[in-house]
C-alpha positions as CSV (number, residue, x, y, z in Angstrom):
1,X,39.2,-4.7,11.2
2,X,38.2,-3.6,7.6
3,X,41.4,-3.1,6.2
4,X,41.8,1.1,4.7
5,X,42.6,0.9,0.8
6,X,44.2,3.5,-1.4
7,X,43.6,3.7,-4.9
8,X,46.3,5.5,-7.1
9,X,45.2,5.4,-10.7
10,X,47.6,6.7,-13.1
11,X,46.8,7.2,-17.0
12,X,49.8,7.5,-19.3
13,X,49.0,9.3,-22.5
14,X,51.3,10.2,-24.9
15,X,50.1,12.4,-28.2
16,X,46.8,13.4,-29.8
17,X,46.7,10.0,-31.5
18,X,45.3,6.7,-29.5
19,X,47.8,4.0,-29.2
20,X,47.4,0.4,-28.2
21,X,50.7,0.2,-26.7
22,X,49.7,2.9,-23.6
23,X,49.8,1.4,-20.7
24,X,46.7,2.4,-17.5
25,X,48.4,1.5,-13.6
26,X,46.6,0.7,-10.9
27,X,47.8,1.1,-8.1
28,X,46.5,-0.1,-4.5
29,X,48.1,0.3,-1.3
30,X,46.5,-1.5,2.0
31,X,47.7,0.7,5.1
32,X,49.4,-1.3,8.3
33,X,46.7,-3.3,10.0
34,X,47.1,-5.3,12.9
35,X,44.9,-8.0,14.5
36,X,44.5,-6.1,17.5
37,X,42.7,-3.8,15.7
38,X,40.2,-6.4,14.9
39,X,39.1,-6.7,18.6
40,X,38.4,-3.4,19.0
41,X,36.1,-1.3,16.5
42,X,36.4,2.3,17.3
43,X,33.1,3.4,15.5
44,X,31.4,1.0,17.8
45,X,33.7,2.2,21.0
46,X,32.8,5.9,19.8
47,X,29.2,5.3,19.6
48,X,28.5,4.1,23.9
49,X,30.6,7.3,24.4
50,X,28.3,9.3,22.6
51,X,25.4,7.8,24.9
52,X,27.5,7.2,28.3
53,X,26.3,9.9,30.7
54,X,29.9,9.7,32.8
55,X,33.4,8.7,31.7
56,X,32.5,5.7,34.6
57,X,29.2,4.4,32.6
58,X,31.7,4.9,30.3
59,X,34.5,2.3,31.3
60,X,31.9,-0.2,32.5
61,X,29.8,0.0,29.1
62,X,33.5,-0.9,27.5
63,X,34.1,-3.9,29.2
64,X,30.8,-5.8,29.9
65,X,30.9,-8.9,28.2
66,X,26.6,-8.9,27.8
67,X,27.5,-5.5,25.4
68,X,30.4,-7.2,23.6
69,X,32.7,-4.2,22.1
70,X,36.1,-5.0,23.9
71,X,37.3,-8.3,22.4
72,X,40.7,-7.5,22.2
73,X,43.8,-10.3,24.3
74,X,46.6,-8.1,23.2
75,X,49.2,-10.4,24.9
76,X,47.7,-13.3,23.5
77,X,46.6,-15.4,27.0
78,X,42.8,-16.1,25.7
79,X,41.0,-13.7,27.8
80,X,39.6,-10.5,26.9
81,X,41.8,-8.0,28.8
82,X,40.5,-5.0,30.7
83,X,40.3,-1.6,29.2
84,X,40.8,1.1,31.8
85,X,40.1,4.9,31.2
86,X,41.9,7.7,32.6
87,X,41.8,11.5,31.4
88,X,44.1,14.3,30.7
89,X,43.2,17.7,30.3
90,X,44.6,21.4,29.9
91,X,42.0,24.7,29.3
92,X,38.8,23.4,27.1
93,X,40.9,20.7,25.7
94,X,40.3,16.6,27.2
95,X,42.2,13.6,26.4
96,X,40.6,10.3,27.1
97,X,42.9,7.6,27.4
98,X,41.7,3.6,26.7
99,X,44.6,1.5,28.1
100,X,44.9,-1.9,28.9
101,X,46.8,-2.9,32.1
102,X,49.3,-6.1,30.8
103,X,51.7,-6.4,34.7
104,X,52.5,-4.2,37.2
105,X,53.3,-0.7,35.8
106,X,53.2,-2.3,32.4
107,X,50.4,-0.8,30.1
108,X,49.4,-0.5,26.4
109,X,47.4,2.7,25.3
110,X,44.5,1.4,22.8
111,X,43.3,4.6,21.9
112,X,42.6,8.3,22.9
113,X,39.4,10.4,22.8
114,X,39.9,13.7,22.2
115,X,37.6,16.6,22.6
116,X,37.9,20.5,22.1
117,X,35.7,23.5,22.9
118,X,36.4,25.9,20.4
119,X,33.1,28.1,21.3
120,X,29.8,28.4,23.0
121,X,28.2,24.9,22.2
122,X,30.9,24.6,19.1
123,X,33.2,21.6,20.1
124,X,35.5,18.9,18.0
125,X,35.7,15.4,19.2
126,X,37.5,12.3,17.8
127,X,38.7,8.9,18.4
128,X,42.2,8.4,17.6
129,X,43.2,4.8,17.2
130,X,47.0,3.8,18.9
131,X,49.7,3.1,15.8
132,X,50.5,0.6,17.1
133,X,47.2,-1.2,17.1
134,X,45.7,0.7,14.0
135,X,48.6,1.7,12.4
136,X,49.2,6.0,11.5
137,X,46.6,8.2,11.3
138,X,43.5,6.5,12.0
139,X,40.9,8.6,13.6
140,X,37.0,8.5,13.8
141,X,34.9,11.3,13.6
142,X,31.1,12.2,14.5
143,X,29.6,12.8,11.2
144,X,26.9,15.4,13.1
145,X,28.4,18.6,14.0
146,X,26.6,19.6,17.0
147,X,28.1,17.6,20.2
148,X,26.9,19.4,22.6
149,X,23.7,17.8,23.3
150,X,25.5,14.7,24.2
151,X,25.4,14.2,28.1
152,X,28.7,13.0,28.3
153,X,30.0,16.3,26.8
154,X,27.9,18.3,29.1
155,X,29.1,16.4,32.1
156,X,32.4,16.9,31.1
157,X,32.4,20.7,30.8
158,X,30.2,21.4,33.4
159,X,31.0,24.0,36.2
160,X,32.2,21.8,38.9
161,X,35.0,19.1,36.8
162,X,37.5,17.2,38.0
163,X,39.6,14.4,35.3
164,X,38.5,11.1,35.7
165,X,40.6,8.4,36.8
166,X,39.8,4.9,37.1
167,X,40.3,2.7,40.2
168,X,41.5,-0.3,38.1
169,X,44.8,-1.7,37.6
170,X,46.6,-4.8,37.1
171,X,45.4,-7.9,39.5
172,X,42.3,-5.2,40.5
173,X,39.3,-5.2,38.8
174,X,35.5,-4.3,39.3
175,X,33.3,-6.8,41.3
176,X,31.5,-7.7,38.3
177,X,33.8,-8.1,36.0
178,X,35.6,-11.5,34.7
179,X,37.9,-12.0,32.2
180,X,36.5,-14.1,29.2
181,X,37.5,-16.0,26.0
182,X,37.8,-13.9,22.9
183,X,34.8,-14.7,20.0
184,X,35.6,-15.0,16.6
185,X,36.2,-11.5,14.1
186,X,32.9,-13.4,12.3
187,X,30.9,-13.5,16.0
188,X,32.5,-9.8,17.1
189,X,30.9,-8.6,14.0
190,X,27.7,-9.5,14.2
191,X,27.8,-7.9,18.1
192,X,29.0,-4.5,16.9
193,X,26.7,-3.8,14.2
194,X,24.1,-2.5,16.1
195,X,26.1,0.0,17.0
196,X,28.0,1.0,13.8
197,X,24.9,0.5,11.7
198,X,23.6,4.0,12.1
199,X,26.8,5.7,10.6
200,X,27.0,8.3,13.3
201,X,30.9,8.0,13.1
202,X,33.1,8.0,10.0
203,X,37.1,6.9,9.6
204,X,39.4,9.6,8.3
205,X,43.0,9.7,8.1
206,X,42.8,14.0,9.3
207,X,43.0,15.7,12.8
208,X,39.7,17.6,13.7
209,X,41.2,18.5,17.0
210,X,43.8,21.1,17.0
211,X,44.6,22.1,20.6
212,X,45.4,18.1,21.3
213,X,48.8,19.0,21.9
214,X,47.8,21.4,24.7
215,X,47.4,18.3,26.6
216,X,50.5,16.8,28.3
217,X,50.4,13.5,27.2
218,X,52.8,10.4,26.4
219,X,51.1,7.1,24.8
220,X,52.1,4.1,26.9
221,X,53.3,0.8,24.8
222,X,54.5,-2.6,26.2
223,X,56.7,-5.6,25.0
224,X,53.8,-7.6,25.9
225,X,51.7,-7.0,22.7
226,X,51.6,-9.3,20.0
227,X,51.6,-7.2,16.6
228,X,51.0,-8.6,13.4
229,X,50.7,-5.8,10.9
230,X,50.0,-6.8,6.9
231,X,51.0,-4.1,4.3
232,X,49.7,-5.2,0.6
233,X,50.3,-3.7,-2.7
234,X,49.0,-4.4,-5.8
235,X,50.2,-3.4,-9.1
236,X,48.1,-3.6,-12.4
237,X,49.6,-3.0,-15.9
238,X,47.9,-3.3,-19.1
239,X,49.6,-3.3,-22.4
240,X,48.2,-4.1,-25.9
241,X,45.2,-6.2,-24.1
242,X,47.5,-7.9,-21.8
243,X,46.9,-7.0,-18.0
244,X,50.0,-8.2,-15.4
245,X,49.2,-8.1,-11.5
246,X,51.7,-8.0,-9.5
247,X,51.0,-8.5,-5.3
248,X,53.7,-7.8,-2.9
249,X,52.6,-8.2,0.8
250,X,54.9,-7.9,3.7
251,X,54.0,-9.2,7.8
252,X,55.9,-8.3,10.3
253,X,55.5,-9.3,13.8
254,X,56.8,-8.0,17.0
255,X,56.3,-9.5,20.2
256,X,59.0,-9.7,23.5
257,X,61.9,-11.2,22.6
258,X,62.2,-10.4,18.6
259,X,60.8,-9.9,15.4
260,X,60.0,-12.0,12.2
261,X,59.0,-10.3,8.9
262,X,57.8,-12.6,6.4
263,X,57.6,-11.3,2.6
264,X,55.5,-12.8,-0.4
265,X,54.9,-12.1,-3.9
266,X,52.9,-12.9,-6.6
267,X,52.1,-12.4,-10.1
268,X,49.1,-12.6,-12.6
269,X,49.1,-12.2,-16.4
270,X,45.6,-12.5,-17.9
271,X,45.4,-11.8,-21.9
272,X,42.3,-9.9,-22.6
273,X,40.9,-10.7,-26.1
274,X,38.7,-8.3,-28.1
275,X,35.8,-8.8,-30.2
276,X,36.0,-6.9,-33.2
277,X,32.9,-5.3,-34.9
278,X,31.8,-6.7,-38.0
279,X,32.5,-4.8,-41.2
280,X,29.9,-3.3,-42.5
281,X,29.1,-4.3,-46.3
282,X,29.4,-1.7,-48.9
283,X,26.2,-1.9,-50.7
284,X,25.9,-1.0,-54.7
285,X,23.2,2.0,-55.5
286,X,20.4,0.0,-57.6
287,X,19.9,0.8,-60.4
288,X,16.5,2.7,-61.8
């Protein structure tokens, strides 16, 4: 998963008069990733919704290995696990839930699709990523404004609607279905850019949907899930020419039975030298 970066720049200045002892601070902060986000991209998961004319096409366009967007082994066996869907909903407001099965009555909630009709053909969809897989606040968003012309949104607030539900659990899946050995972040690229290419989604860190917590809804987590989240930051400090890095980056990783966090830092002095201009030569009036 392409990691979300910060940047905080800071510029200390002190008087009227330029000093070469001020100091300029960089500072950039990587959010909590995990590498179950990796297996997963959201853009790409929000982009076969968009085209899905059912929340079944849905599921099934999910998890076929020939289209390639589920990639994620959450407990770490070395199969792909299956994502099941199953939807809340309350008034004009639907909550669409991607969870993976793990054991009997054991699940983990991947992500959520929400969607809101605020008005005649004037809705507000977006895919909100799990914390614990994509860390706080990480939501995609259609960058086109009118929805309604999707099919999937027109199927879902037609006159006759009833919330979906799969059939799938644990031990029961779909005749054609199999699990199947992860690919490579390199590999799962390369299969999900022809769906992220067109930039019909955007990440954002901001709720679009408002009447979300209309919906009656708990996010499901298990023990089960390996979790190894990476937070970085990087401080730069330049004074008289001299720039200092400093990296801190913390893992920490959870999974049943305990957790290990691991901390490392690291530090980087580079001495910048400057060229000076030439002075210029004070040249004598000639004489007439």
């Amino acid at each position: 998963m392409k990691r979300i970066i910060l940047h905080l720049v800071v510029l200390s200045v002190l008087g009227t008069t330029p000093c070469l002892s001020h100091a300029q601070e960089d500072v950039t902060v990587v959010a909590p990733t995990s590498e179950a986000a990796e297996g997963l991209d959201l853009q790409a998961v929000a982009d076969i919704f968009k085209d899905a004319k059912n929340l079944e096409a849905f599921e099934k366009a999910l998890n076929d290995p020939e289209v390639g967007i589920n990639n994620l082994d959450l407990d770490d066996n070395g199969e792909v696990d299956y994502i099941r869907v199953v939807e809340e909903a309350a008034d004009e407001t639907h909550v669409i839930i991607l969870q993976v099965p793990l054991a009997k009555d054991e699940f983990q909630d991947v992500a959520t699709i929400e969607v809101e009709k605020t008005a005649d053909d004037a809705y507000n969809l977006q895919c909100h990523g799990n914390e614990v897989i994509y860390g706080a606040d990480y939501y995609v968003h259609p960058t086109q404004v009118h929805i309604h012309t999707w099919p999937i949104v027109a199927w879902m607030y037609g006159p006759v609607y009833r919330p979906y539900r799969s059939a799938f659990y644990f031990g029961v899946y779909p005749r054609w279905w199999r699990p199947y050995r992860p690919v490579t972040f390199n590999v799962y690229r390369t299969r999900t850019v022809k769906y992220t290419r067109a930039r019909t989604f955007t990440v954002g860190h901001t709720t679009r949907v408002t009447t979300v917590k209309k919906v009656k809804y708990t996010p499901r987590s298990s023990t089960r899930v390996k979790k190894t989240t990476a937070v970085t930051r990087t401080k730069s400090t330049t004074v008289r020419g001299k720039k200092t890095t400093v990296t801190k980056t913390k893992r920490t990783t959870v999974k049943k039975g305990g957790k290990k966090t691991t901390r490392t830092k690291s530090k980087k002095t580079v001495k910048k030298t400057r060229t000076r201009k030439p002075k210029k030569a004070n040249r004598k009036p000639r004489k007439r």
